[in-house]
N, C-alpha and C positions, 0 to 999 in steps of 0.2 A: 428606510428601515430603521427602527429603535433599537436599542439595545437589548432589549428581552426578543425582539424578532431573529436577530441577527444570531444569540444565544441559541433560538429553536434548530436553528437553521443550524449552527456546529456541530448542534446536543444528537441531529438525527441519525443513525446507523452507529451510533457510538455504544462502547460499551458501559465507558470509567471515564470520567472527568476529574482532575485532580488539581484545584477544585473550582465546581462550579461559581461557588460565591466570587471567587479571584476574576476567573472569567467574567463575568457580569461587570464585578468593578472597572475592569481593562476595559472591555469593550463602551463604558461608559467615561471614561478618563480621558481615553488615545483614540486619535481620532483616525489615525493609521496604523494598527500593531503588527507586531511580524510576529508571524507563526514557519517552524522549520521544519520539517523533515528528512531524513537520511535514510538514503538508500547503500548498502555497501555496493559494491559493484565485483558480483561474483557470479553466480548461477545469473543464466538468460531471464528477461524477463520475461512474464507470463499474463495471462487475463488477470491473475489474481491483484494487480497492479492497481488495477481500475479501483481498487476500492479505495486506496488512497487517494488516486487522480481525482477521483470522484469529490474527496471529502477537500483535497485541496481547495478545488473547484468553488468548495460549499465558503472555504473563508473569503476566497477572493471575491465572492457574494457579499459576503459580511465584513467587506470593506481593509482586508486583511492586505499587507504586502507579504506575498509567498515564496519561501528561499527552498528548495531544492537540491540540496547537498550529494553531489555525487563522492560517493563515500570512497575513493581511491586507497589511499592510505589502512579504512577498517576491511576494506576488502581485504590487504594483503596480512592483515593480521588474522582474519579468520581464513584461512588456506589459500587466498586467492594468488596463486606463481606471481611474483614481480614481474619476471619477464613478459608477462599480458597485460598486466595492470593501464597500461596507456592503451592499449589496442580494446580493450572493452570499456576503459573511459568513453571510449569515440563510438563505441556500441550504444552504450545507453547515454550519451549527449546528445543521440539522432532518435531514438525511438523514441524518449521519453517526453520533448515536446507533442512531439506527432500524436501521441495519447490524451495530452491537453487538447491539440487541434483536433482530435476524430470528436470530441465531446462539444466543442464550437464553443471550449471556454476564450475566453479572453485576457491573452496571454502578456499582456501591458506591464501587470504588475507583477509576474515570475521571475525569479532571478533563479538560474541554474550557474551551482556554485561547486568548485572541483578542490575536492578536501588539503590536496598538498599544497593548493594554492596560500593558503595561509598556514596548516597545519605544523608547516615544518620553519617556521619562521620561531626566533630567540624567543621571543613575547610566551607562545602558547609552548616549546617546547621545556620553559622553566615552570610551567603552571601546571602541567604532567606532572612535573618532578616533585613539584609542591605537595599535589593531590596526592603524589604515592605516598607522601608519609605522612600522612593522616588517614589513610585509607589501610584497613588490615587486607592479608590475600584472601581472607574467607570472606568480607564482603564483597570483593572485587570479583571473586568467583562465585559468588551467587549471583551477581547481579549480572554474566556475563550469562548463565550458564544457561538459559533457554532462546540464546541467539548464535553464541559462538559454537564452533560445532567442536566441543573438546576433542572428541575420541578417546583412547586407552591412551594413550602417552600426551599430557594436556602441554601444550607450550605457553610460555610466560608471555606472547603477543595477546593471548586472550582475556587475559584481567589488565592490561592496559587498555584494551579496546573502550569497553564502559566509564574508564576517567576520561578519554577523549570525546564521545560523546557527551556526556556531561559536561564539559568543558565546550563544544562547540557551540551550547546556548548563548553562553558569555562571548563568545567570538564573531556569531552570527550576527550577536546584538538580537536576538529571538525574545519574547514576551511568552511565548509559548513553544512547546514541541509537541508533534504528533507523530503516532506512531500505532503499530498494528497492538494486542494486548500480550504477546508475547514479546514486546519489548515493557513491560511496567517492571521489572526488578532493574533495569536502568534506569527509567524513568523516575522511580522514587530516588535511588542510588545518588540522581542527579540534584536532584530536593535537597537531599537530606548532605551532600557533602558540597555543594557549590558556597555555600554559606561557610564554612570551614580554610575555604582559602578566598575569603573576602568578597564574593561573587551574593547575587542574591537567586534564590529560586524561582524560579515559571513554572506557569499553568501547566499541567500535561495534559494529553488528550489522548485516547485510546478506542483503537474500533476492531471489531472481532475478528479473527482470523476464516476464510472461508475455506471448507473442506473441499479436497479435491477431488476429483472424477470417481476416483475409486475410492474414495470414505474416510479419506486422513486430510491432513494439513496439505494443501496444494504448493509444491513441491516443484523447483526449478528442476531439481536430479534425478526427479521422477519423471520421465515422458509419457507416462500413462495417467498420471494425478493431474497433469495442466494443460493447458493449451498456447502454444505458443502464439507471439506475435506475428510470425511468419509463417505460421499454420496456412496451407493454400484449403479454399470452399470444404473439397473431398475430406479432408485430415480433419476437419473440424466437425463437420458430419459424424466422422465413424467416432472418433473418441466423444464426441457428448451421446451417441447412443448407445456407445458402450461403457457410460458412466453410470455409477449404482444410482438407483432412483428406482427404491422398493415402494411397490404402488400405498397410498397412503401414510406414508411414512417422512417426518421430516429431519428425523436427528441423523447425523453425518450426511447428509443430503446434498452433494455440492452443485446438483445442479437449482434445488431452489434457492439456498446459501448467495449462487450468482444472481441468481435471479431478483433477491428481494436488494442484494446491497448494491447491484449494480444496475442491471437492467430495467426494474418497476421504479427507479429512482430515475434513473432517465427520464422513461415516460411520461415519471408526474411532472416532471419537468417542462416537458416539453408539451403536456397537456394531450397528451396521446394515448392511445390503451394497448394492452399487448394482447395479440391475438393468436389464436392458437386454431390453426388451421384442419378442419376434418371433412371428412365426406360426409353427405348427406345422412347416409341410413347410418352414423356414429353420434349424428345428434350434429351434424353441421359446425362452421365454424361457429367460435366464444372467446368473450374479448373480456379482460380486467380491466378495470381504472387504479385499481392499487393492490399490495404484497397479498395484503390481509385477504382479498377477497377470494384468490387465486390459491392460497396456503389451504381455506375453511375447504375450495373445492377440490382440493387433489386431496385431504385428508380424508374427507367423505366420497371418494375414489367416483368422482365425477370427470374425472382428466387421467386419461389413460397415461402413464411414463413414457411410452413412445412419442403420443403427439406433445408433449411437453416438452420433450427431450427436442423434437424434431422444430418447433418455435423458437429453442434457445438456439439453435444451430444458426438458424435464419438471421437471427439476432445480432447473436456474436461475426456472423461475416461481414453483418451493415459494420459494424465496429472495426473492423479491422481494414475494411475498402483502401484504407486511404497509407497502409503497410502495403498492401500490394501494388499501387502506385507508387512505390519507390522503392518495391522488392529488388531491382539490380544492385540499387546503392547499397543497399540493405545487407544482402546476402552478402554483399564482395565484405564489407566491413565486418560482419559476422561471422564469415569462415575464419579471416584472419585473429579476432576474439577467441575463440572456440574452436580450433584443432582437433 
């Protein structure tokens, strides 16, 4: 794979590349670059995961080494109780491979990496300190403000949050950070002040948020927006058929949303078509080879929402098989998480 292959291959399901031209260079300089991601570790994870695992998946293609940041520490800053903070580290330290594995990446080059492990060591806690006084609270609060969840009384963990991030590209040693596009006011934040306390900038990467079940942002604290990991067959059935998907219609749409950034991206993957199952006198089953073809047909209301709805169902349980295979381990570490 070249270096403009390897580019296609990042560029795909993304929103915002910051910037492409840097990207290009890198992947043409470094013959192994590392790309990071951070997850804080607060709300359960959900399907809506896969779009990252997904795009991970896509560097580790493009020759990337992939660090995994279990965000311990930014969890506790945006409301996550201390007192869980280790018990749902161990939560998503088990799922979050297994999400790799349900996808049959090849997990060689992953490094899953736990925030306080370095976070709180002399080195990075004076480069916080640095960063706060160069940093005003009004950028630090914007750049916070479409991840942390302020509420009416904001507390001061949530504008240190986005110096820490920013700061963990210099720690990761990352070339790049990727992230959904509801984190780019960190992301630039990170650009634009890591050079301020002697640090240089990385690529950022950026891929769209998918709507949930019911028509918003898919939502760990919503149980009607997502679908859990530990969803059993029945539970995933009823919420994707009781998920909005107004016939010919794609905006807030979150079952084609999964469908074009997670599941038709499988497919091409794996060189398979997605099929969508019907009776006979409904016009019999009809198979896609890609997003496009499948979008043209439910637009011009060729694909009923039910049997659409009733494919992705099928779908998302082949995806999760291998959660239910180790739902005892699962559950027992999950209750103790999540109270």
């Amino acid at each position: 794979m070249n270096p403009e292959q390897k580019l296609a291959l990042i560029k795909r399901n993304t929103q915002e590349i910051v910037t492409e031209a840097e990207l290009l260079d890198l992947l043409k300089k470094k013959k192994q670059p590392v790309v990071y991601l951070g997850t804080a570790i607060t709300g359960r994870p959900h399907i809506g995961y896969y779009v990252w695992v997904l795009k991970m998946a896509d560097f580790l293609k493009a020759g990337f080494k992939v660090k995994v940041l279990l965000a311990d520490i930014h969890g506790a800053l945006d409301n996550c109780p201390w007192d869980v903070l280790e018990k749902r580290y161990k939560y998503y330290s088990n799922v979050i491979p297994l999400m790799f594995q349900s996808l049959g990446a090849d997990i060689k080059n992953i490094e899953i990496v736990k925030g306080s492990e370095f976070q709180l060591k002399n080195d990075y806690i004076l480069d916080t300190l640095k960063l706060s006084t160069v940093t005003s609270i009004h950028d630090a609060t914007k750049a916070a403000s479409e991840v942390v969840k302020f509420g009416d009384s904001p507390k001061l963990s949530g504008i240190i949050y986005p110096l820490m991030q920013a700061l963990d590209e210099e720690y990761l040693q990352a070339d790049v950070q990727y992230g959904g596009i509801d984190q780019r006011k960190i992301l630039m934040y990170a650009r634009e002040y890591l050079p301020k306390v002697g640090y240089k900038s990385r690529v950022e990467v950026m891929t769209p948020l998918i709507p949930g079940l019911i028509g918003k942002k898919m939502s760990a604290s919503d149980p009607k927006s997502k679908i859990d990991l530990l969803d059993d067959e029945k539970s995933v059935q009823d919420k994707v058929k009781g998920a909005y998907c107004e016939e010919g219609k794609v905006e807030d749409n979150g079952v084609l949303a999964f469908l074009k950034l997670v599941i038709m991206t499988i497919k091409q993957d794996k060189k398979e078509k997605f099929v969508i199952e019907r009776p006979a006198k409904f016009g019999g089953n009809i198979s896609f080879g890609n997003y496009e073809e499948l979008e043209a047909a439910f637009i011009n209301k060729k694909i009923h929402p039910l049997d659409l709805k009733n494919a992705l169902a099928r779908e998302i349980n082949i995806l999760l098989e291998l959660f239910r295979k180790n739902k005892t381990k699962l559950d027992k570490i999950s209750t103790e998480a999540y109270v």
